[in-house]
C-alpha positions as CSV (number, residue, x, y, z in Angstrom):
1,X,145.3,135.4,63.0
2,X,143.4,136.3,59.5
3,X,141.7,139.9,60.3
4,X,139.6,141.5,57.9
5,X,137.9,144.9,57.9
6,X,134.6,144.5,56.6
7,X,132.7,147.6,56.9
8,X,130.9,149.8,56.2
9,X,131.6,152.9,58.8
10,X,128.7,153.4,61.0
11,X,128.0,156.8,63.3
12,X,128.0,155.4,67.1
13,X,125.8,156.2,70.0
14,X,128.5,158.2,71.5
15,X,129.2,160.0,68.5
16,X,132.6,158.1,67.3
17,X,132.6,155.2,64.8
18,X,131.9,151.5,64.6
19,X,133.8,149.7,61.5
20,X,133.0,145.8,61.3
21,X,135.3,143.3,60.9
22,X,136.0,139.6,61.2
23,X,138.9,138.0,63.4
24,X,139.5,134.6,62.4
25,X,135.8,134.1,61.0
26,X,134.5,136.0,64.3
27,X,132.5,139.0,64.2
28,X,134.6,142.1,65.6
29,X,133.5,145.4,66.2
30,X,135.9,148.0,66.4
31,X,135.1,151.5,68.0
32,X,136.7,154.8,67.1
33,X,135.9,157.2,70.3
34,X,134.7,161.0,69.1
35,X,138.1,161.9,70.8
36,X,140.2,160.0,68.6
37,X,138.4,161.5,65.6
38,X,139.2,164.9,67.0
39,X,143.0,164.1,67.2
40,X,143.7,162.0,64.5
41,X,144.0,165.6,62.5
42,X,144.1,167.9,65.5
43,X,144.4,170.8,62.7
44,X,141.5,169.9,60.7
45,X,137.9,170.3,62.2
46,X,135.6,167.0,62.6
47,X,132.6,168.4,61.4
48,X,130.5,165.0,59.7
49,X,132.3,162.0,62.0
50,X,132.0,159.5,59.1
51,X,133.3,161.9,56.6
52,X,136.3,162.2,59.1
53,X,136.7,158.8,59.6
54,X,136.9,157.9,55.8
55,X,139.5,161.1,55.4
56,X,141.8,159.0,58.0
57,X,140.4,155.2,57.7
58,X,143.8,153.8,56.7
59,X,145.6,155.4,59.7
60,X,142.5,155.1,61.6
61,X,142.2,150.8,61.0
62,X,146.4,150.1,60.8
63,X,145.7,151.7,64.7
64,X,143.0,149.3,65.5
65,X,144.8,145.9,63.7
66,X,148.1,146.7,66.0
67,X,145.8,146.8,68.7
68,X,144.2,143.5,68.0
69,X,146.9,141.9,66.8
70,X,148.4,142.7,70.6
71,X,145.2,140.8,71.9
72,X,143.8,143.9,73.3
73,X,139.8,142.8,71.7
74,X,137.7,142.0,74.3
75,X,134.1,140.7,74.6
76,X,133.9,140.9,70.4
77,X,135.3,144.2,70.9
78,X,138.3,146.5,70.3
79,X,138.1,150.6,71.4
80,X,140.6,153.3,70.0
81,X,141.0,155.8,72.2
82,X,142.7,159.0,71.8
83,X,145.8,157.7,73.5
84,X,146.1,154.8,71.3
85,X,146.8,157.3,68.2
86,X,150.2,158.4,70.3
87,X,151.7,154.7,70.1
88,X,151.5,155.2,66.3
């Protein structure tokens, strides 16, 4: 499998975080929940959700490439949730 994160960070609907990326030549979307923002630094306020996410992006993508390297993308898809931050 060739993943790459492509970027760039966008604010989502729901208030988390969409980061492109390609699996394999495909497009993939991956989805950082609000939640998982809040406890990826549970002693640091979220304020700006983009600003948050590029304070943790390496953290925040080596959780999403375990996760789709396990096969867990669907649909063009992968969501972190806060859960998936305690595997790591």
């Amino acid at each position: 499998m060739k993943l790459e994160f492509i970027g760039p960070a966008s604010l989502a609907k729901d208030g988390g975080i969409q980061f492109p990326a390609k699996l394999d030549g495909h497009d993939l979307l991956c989805h950082f929940s609000y939640e998982a923002l809040e406890d990826v630094d549970p002693d640091s306020l979220l304020g700006d959700p983009l600003e948050h996410f590029a304070k943790h992006q390496l953290k925040l993508l080596s959780i999403a490439e375990q996760k789709i390297m396990a096969g867990h993308s669907h649909n063009s898809q992968i969501h972190i949730f806060s859960n998936d931050l305690l595997s790591d």
